[in-house]
C-alpha positions in Angstrom: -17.9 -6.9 42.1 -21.4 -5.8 41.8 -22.3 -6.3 45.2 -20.8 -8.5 47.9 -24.2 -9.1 50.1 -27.5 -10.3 48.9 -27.1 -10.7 45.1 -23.0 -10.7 45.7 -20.3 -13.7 44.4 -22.7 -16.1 47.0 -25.9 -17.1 45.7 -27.3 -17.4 49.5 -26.8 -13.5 50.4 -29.4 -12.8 48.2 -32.2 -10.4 49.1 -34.6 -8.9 46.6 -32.2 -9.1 44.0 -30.0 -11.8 42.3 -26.7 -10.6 40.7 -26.5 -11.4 37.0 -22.6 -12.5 35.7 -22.0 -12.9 39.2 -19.0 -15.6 38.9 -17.4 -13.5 35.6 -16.8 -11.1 38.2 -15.9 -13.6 40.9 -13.1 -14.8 37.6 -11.9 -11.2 37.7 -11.0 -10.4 41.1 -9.5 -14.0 41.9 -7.7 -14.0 38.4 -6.4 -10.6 37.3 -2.8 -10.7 38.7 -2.0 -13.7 37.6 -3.6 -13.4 33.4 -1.7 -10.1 33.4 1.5 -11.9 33.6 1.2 -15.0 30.8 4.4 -17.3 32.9 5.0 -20.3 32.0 3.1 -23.1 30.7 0.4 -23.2 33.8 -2.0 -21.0 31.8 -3.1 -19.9 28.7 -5.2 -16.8 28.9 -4.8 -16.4 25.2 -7.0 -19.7 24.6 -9.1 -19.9 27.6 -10.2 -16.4 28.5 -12.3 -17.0 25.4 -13.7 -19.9 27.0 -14.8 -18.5 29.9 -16.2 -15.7 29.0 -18.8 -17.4 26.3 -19.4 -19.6 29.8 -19.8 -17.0 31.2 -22.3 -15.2 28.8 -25.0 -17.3 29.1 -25.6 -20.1 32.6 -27.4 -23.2 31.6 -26.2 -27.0 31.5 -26.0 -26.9 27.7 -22.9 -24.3 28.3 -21.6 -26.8 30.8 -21.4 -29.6 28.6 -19.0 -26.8 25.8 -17.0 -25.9 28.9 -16.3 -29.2 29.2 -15.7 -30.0 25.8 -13.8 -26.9 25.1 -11.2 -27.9 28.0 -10.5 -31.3 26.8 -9.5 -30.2 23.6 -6.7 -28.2 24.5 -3.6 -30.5 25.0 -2.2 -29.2 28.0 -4.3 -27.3 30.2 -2.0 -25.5 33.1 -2.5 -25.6 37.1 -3.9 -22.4 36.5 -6.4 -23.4 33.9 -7.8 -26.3 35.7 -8.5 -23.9 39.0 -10.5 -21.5 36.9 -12.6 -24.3 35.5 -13.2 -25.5 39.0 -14.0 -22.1 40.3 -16.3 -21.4 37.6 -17.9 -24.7 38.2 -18.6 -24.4 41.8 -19.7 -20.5 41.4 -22.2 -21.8 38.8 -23.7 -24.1 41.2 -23.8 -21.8 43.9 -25.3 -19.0 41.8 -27.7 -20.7 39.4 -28.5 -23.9 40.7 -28.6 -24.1 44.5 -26.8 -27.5 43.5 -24.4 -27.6 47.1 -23.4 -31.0 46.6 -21.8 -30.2 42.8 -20.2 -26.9 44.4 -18.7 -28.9 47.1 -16.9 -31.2 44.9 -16.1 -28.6 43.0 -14.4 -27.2 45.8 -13.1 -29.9 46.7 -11.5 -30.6 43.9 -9.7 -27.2 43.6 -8.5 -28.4 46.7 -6.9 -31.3 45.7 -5.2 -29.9 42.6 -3.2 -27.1 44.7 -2.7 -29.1 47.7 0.7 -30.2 46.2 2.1 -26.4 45.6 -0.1 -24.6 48.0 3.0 -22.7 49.6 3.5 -21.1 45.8 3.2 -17.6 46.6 1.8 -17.7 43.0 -0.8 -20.1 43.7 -1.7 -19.3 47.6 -4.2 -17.2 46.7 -6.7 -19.8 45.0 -5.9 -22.0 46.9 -7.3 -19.6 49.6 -10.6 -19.5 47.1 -11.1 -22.8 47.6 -11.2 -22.8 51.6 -13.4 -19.7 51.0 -15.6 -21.4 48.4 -16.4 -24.3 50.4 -17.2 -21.6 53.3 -19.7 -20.1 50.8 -20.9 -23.7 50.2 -21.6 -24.5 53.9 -23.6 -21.4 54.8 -26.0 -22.8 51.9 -26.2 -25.8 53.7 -26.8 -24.2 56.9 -23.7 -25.8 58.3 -22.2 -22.5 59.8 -19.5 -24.5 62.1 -18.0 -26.0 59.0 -18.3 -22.5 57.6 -16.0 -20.6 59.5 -13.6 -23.1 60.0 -13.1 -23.1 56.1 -13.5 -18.9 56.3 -10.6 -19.1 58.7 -8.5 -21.5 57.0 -8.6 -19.4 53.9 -7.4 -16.0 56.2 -4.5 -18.0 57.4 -3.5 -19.4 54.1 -3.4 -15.5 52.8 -1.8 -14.3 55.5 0.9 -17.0 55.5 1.8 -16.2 51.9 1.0 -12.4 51.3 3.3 -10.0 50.9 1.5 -7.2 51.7 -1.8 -6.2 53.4 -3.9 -6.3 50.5 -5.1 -10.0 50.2 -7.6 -10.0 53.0 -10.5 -8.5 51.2 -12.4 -11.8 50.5 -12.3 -12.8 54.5 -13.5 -9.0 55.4 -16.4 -9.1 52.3 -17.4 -12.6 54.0 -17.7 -11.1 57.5 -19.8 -8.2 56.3 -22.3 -10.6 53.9 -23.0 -13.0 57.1 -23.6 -9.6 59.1 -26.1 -8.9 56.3 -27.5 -12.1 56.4 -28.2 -12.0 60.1 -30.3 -8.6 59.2 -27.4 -6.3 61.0 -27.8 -4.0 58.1 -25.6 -1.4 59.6 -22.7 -3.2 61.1 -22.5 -4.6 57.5 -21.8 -1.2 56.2 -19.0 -0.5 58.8 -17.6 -4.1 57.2 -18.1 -2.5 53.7 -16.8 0.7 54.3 -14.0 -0.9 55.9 -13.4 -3.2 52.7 -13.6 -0.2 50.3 -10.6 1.5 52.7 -8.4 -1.6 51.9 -8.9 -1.7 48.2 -8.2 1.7 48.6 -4.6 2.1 50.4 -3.6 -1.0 47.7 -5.2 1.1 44.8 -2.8 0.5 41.4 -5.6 0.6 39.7 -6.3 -3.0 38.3 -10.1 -4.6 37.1 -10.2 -6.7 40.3 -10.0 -3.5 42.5 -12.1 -1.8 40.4 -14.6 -4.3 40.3 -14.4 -4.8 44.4 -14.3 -0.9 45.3 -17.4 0.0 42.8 -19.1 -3.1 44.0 -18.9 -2.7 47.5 -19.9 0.9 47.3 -23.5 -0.3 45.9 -23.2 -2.8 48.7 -23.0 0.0 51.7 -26.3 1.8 49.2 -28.2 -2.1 49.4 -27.4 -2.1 53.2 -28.6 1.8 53.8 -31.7 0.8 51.9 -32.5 -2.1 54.0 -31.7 0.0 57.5 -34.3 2.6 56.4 -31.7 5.7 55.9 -32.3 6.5 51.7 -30.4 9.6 51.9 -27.2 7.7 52.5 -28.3 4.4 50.1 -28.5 7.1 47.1 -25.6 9.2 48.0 -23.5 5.9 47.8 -25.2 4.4 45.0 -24.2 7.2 43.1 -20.5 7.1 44.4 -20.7 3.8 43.0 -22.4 5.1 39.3 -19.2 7.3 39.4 -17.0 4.8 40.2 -17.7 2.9 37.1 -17.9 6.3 34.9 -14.3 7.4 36.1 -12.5 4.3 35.6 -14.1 2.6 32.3 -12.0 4.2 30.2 -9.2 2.0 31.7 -10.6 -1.2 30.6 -11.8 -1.2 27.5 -12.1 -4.8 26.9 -14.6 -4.7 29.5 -18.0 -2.9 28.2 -20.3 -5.2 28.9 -19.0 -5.6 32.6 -19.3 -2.1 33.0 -23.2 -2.4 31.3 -24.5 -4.4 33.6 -22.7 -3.0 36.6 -24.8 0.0 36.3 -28.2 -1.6 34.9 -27.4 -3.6 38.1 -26.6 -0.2 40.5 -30.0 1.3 38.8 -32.0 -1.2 40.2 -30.8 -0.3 43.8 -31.0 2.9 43.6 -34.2 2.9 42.0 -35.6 1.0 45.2 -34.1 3.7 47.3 -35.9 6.5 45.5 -39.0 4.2 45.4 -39.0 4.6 48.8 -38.5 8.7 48.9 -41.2 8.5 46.9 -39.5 9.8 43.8 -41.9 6.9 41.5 -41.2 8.5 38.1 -37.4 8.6 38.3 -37.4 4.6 39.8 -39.6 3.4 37.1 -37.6 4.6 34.7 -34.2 3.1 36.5 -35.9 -0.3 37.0 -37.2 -0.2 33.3 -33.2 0.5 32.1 -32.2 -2.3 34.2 -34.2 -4.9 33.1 -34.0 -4.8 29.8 -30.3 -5.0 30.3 -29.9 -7.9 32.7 -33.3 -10.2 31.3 -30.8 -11.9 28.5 -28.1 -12.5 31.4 -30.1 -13.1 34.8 -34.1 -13.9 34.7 -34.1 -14.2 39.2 -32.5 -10.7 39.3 -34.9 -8.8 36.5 -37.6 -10.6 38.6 -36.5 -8.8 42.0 -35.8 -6.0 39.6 -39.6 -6.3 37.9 -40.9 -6.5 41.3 -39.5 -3.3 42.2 -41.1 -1.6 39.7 -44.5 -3.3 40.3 -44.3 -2.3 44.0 -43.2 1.5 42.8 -46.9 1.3 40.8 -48.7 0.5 43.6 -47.6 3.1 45.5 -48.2 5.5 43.2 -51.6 3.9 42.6 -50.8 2.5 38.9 -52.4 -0.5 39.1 -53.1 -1.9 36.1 -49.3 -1.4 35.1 -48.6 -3.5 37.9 -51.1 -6.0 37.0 -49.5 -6.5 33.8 -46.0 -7.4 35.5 -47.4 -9.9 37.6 -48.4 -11.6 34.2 -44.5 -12.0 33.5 -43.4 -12.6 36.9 -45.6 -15.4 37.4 -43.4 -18.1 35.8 -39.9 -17.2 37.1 -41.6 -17.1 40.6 -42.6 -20.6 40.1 -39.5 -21.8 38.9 -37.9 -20.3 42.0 -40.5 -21.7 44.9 -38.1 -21.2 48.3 -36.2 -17.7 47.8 -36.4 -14.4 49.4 -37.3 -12.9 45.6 -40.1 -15.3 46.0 -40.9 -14.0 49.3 -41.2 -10.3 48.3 -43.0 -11.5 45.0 -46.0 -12.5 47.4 -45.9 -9.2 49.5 -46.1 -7.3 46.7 -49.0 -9.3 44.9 -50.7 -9.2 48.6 -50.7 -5.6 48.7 -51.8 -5.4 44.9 -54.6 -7.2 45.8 -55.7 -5.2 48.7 -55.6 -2.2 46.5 -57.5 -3.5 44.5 -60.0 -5.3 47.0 -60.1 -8.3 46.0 -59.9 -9.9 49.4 -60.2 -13.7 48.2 -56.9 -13.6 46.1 -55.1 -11.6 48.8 -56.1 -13.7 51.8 -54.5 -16.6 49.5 -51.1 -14.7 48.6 -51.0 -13.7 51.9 -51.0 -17.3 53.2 -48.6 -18.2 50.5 -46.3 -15.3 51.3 -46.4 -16.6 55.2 -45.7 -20.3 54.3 -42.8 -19.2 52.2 -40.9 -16.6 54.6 -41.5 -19.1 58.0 -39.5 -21.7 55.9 -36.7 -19.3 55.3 -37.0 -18.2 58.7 -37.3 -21.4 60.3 -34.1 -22.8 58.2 -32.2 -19.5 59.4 -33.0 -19.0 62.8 -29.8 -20.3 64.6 -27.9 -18.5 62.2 -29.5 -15.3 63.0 -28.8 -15.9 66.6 -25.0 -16.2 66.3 -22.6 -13.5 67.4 -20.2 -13.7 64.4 -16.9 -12.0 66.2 -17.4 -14.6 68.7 -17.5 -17.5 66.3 -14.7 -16.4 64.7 -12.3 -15.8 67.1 -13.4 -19.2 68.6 -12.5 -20.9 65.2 -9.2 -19.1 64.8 -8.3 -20.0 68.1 -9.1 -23.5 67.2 -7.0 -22.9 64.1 -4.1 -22.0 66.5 -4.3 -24.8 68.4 -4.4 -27.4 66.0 -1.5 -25.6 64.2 0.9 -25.9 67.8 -0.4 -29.5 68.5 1.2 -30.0 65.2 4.5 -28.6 65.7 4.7 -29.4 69.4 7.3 -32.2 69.1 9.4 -31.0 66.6 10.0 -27.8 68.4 10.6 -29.7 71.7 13.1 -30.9 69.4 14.6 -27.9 68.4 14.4 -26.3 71.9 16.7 -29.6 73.3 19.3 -29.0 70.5 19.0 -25.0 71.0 19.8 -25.9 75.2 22.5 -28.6 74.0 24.2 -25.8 72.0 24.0 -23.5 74.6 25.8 -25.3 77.3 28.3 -26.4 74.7 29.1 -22.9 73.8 28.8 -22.2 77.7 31.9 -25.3 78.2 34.2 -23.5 75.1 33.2 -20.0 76.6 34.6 -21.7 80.1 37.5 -23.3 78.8 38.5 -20.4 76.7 38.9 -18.2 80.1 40.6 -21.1 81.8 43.8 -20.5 78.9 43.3 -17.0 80.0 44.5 -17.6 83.3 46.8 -19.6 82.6 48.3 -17.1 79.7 48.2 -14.4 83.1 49.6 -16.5 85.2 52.6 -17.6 82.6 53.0 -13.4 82.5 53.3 -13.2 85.8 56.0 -15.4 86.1 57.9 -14.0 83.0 57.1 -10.5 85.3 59.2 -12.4 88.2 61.8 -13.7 85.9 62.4 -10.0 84.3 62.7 -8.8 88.1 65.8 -11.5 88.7 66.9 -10.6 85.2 67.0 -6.8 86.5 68.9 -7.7 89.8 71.0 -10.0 88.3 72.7 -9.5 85.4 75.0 -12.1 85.5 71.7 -14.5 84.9 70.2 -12.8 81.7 70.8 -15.1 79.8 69.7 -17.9 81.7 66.7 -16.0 82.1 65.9 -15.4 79.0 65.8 -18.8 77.5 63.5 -19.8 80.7 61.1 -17.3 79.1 61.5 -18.3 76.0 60.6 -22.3 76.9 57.8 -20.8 78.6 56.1 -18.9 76.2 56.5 -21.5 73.5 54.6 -23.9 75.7 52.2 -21.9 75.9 51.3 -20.9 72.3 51.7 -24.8 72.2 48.7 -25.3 74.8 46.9 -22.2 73.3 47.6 -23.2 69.5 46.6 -27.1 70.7 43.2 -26.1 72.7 41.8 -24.0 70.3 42.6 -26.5 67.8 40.7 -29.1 69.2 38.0 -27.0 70.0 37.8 -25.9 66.3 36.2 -29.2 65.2 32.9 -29.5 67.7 32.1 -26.0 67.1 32.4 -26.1 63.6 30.0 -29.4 63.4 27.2 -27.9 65.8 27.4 -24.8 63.1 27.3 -27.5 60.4 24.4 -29.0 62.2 22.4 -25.6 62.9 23.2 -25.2 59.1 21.2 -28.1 58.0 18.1 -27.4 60.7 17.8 -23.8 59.0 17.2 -25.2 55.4 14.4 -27.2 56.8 11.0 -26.0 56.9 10.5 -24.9 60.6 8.6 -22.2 62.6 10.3 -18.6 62.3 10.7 -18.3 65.7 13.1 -21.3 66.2 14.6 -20.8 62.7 15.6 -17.5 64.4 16.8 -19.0 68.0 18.8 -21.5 65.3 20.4 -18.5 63.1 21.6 -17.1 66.6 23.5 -20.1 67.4 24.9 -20.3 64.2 26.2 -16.9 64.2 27.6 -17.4 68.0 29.5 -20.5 66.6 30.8 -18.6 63.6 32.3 -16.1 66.2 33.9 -18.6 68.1 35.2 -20.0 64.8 37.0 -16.9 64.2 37.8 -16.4 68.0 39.8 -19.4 67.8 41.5 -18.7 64.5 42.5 -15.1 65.7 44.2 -17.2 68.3 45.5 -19.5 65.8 46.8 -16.9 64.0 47.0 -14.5 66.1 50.5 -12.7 65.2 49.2 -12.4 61.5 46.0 -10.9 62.8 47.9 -7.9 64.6 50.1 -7.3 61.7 47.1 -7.2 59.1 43.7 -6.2 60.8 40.7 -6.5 58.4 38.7 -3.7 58.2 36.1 -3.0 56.4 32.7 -0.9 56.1 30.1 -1.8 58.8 26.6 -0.6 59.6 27.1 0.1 63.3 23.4 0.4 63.4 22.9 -3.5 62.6 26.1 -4.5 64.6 24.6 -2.7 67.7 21.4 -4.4 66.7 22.7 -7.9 66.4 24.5 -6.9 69.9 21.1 -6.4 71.4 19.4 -9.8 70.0 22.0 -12.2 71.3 22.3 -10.4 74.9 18.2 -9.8 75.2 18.0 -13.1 76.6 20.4 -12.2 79.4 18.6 -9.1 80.1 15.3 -10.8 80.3 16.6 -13.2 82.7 17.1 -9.9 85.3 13.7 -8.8 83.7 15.9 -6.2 82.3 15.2 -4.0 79.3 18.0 -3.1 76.3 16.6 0.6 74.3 18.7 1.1 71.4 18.8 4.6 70.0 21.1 4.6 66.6 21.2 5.8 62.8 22.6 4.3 59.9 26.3 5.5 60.4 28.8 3.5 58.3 32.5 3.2 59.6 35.2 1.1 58.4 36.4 -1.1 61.1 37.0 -4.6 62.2 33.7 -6.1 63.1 34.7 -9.2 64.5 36.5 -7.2 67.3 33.9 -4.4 67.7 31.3 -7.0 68.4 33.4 -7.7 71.3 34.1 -4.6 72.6 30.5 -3.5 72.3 29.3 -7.2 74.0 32.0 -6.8 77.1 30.8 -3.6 77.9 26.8 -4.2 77.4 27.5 -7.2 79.0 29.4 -5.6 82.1 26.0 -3.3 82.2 23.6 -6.4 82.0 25.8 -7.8 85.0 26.2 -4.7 87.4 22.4 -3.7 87.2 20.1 -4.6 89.4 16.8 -6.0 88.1 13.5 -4.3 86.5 16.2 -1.8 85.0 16.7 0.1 81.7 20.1 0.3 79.8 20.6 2.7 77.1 22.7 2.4 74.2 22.7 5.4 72.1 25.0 5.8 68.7 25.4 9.3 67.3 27.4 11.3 65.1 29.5 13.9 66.1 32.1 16.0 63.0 34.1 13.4 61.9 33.6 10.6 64.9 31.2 8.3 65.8 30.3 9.0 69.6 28.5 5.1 71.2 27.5 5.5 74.8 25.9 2.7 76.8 24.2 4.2 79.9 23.3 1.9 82.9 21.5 2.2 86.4 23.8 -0.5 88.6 26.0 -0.3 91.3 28.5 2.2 89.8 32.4 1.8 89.6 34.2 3.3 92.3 37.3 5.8 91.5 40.9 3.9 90.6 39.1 0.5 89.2 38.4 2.1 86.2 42.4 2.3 85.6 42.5 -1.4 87.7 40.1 -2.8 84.7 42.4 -1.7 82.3 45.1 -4.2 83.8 45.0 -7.7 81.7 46.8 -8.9 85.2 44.0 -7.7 87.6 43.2 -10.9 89.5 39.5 -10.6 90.0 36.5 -9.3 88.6 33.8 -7.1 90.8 30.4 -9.7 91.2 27.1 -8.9 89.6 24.2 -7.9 91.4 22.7 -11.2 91.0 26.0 -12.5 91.8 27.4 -13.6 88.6 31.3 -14.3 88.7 33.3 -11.8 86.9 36.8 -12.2 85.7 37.2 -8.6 85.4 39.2 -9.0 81.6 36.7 -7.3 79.4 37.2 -3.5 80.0 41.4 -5.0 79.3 39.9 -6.8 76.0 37.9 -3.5 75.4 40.6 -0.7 75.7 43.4 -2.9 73.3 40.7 -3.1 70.5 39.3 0.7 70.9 43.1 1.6 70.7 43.8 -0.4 67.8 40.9 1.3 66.3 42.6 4.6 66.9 39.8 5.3 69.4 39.2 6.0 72.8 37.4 4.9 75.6 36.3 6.0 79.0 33.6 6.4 81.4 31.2 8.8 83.9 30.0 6.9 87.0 28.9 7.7 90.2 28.9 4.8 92.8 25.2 3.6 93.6 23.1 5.4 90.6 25.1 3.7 87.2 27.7 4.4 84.9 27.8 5.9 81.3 30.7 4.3 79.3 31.4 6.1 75.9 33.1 4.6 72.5 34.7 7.1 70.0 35.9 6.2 66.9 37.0 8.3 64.1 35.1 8.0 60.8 
């Protein structure tokens, strides 16, 4: 862009100048990503850019009328195509009419068409432009409420759909405008400087950023000038003159962009040096810049005119400016209520009182205070706002509006989440109780191998006993897990369907847990289903132990948190081929054992590193420790009973048992360091 602040893409930040081909520009930044890709049938650059830019080229209500006519003709205009005729529209009537009302329903309109496909990542960003053109639309109204509620709606619509951090530069040049507007000349350039950092870190180059950066430079030079500090205004005017000098030869197509960009600059700086006092150098910059811009903009060579008259009144050249005021005349006329207008009366007031003629100058004088109270009077509360506050008070109201929303559907999802919870809590429950009951059938096989041992006469007896006995209890175990095969596998049918659905991330998250908790218990179950082909055949296969120990961590945070607990994870990307079914339980046991024997407020480490040709996991708590010989005790799948938590959670002391058979099966080993009272380190090594 030229400029983003008085004589930027908004007609009402003008100041002293009025930006010619301001909504060409506007065009490019919105538009350049999407006519460098021709997709689909949604626009035709080839046919319309042509269009435009002869719409572009000259701003009257004859060129309306062959807009108009021009789109009609074409068969079938895309999505695309219709926005950029709307956002021409509305920046036409913004920029050269004042015409609110017709920019509005411009706006409005562009509304409308992408409402339908406004989650298209293609589309998301005019459909931003819209929000952000009614904004524009408001503060010319003086409705500044309505203002930053569209301003805000457009930021959450980019941020929603970007990919990136480099769509936000339309909500930051907004923010620094209004702080022009309000006169906070310098806390606009922090806002510009800021802006030209963010083009910069997403610099490729393309025209839009080029456009933005060198037009935002000459912005922080128009805010400099108006603050009083010239040595800085020129220094970054001519950044900007450089700008547009190193990077034309990129774009070509673009020569008369880049002719009025720095007829446009010269005008700006010319005011600067006007004011160091340098008057030959800024009459010959405002001269250059006129006679460029007069065929494009007549409100901007006025400002620009009046520049140059003021620069010969200074320097005491009075009957050249006498002879401008003759061709200023009518364009002020036309233009009765604008800050151009205002300075056109200052200047002729001081002109006057060079010249002593104290009649004319009492009268410019009173025409030059009639004209800047009713600017004043109609910005006043606006000058008054503090715009961080507004705008954290409207995106706060953004937020709430947005939970109110989504409030009962998430209750929703929050009762199925707790429903699936206590379900899995009832398998998890009912899976232990065949536990015991496998123990206890082992213990009696244990008592029937004892008889067996002191009486041999009764082996065989014996034998088939056992025998009857374990079958019925593969039956029980083969017949539970069967039946629990069916409810789990519908609530991860269920949590299935809820994922495709459009929901929050944070509960399609919660829901992705469950699914995956239910697709272990799926294979749980069929492990004990199958469980003799299982040990014969264990599938292995290569595993990121990084994201296994990662996914162990999410699904046991919640456990953790409960004990206000916290779970650091310390691991690199180490790929091992293993089992990962199994792992995950090993890994869960043991951080779960550490979750259990901790006492609250407490850290637990889990650290994975790589060691020759092994992969050494240690998971370091600060709990109760394990006293010597229960180590060994832990290892027993017959040990009756489990150690209680610190909180006092019932343990059934099988998961070090569980633990140690897959390790070994792993051709691994595990063990421990612990000292009773100050925590226990238990280590995991695993061959690569």
């Amino acid at each position: 862009m030229f400029r983003n602040i008085p004589g930027t893409k908004y007609l009402f930040y003008r100041r002293l100048h009025v930006l010619p081909l301001l909504w060409v520009i506007s065009f490019y930044s919105t538009f350049c990503i999407l006519s460098c890709k021709n997709q689909s049938k949604e626009e035709h650059p080839e046919y319309f850019d042509a269009v435009f830019n002869k719409f572009d080229s000259i701003r009257d209500d004859k060129n309306m009328a062959q807009l108009d006519s021009s789109f009609n003709a074409f068969p079938k205009p895309g999505i695309v195509d219709k926005a950029q005729k709307y956002i021409h529209k509305c920046l036409f009537y913004l920029q050269g009419r004042n015409s609110y009302l017709q920019a509005m329903l411009c706006a409005d309109s562009l509304v409308s068409l992408l409402e339908e496909r406004k989650k298209d990542p293609k589309l998301a960003v005019l459909y931003a432009k819209a929000f952000f053109l009614k904004g524009d639309t408001y503060v010319g109204m003086l409705n500044y409420d309505k203002a930053f509620e569209n301003f805000v709606d457009g930021k959450k619509i980019l941020m929603q759909s970007r990919q990136n951090d480099c769509g936000l530069f339309e909500y930051t040049a907004r923010i620094a405008s209004l702080h022009y507007m309000q006169g906070k000349y310098l806390q606009a350039v922090s806002y510009y400087k800021e802006l030209c950092a963010e083009i910069k870190t997403c610099w490729q180059p393309t025209f839009d950023q080029f456009a933005e950066l060198q037009g935002n430079l000459d912005n922080i030079g128009i805010s400099y000038t108006k603050a009083g500090v010239y040595d800085s205004a020129v220094f970054y005017f001519n950044l900007a003159l450089e700008c547009i000098a190193t990077n034309e030869h990129l774009f070509p197509a673009n020569k008369p962009f880049m002719k009025l960009a720095r007829a446009v600059v010269h005008s700006n700086l010319a005011e600067a040096l006007s004011n160091q006092g340098k008057y030959m150098e800024a009459e010959r910059l405002y001269i250059e810049s006129s006679v460029i811009t007069f065929p494009q903009d007549k409100l901007f060579t006025m400002a620009t005119l009046m520049g140059l008259a003021d620069t010969y009144i200074k320097d005491n050249e009075l009957k050249k400016a006498d002879s401008l005021f003759v061709l200023l005349k009518p364009i002020a006329d036309s233009f009765p209520f604008t800050s151009t207008t205002v300075s056109y009366y200052k200047i002729k007031t001081d002109y006057y009182v060079r010249i002593k003629d104290i009649n004319n100058a009492f009268i410019c004088q009173q025409k030059f205070i009639a004209v800047k109270d009713s600017l004043q009077n109609r910005q006043e509360q606006f000058k008054n706002l503090s715009l961080k506050s507004e705008f954290e008070v409207w995106e706060q109201k953004s937020a709430n509006a947005l939970l109110q929303k989504d409030n009962k559907l998430k209750n929703m999802y929050v009762l199925i989440f707790v429903g699936a919870v206590i379900l899995c809590i009832v398998i998890i429950l009912l899976v232990l109780q065949i536990l015991r009951r496998t123990r206890k059938h082992v213990n009696e096989l244990k008592e029937l191998n004892a008889k067996i041992s002191r009486r041999n006469e009764d082996l065989h007896k014996a034998f088939i006993s056992i025998e009857q006995s374990h079958n019925e209890n593969s039956r029980i175990t083969s017949i539970v897990a069967h039946d629990l095969l069916n409810p789990i596998s519908a609530i991860n049918n269920l949590t299935h369907a809820l994922i495709k659905r459009e929901i929050a991330d944070t509960i399609k998250t919660e829901l992705e847990f469950i699914k995956e908790a239910c697709t272990d218990s799926i294979n749980l179950i069929k492990e004990i289903l199958h469980k003799e082909k299982v040990a014969r055949d264990m599938q292995n296969e290569l595993i990121d132990m990084r994201k296994l120990l990662e996914y162990c961590v999410d699904m046991l945070k919640p456990k953790a948190m409960e004990k206000n607990q916290e779970l650091k994870l310390e691991a690199g990307k180490i790929m091992i081929k293993l089992n990962q079914q199994k792992m995950w339980r090993v890994i869960s046991n043991i951080l779960n054992n550490a979750i259990k024997f901790s006492p609250e407020y407490s850290d637990i480490s889990i650290k994975l590193e790589r060691k020759n040709n092994e992969v050494l996991l240690s998971i370091r708590d600060h709990g109760i420790g394990m006293p010597e010989g229960l180590f060994d005790e832990n290892l027993d799948m017959f040990l009756e009973k489990g150690r209680a938590g610190t909180s006092g959670e019932e343990s059934y002391g099988l998961g070090l048992s569980i633990a140690n058979r897959i390790i070994k099966e792993h051709h691994g080993r595990l063990w421990y360091e612990s000292k009773q009272g100050t925590g226990s380190v238990f280590y995991i090594e695993l061959p690569i």
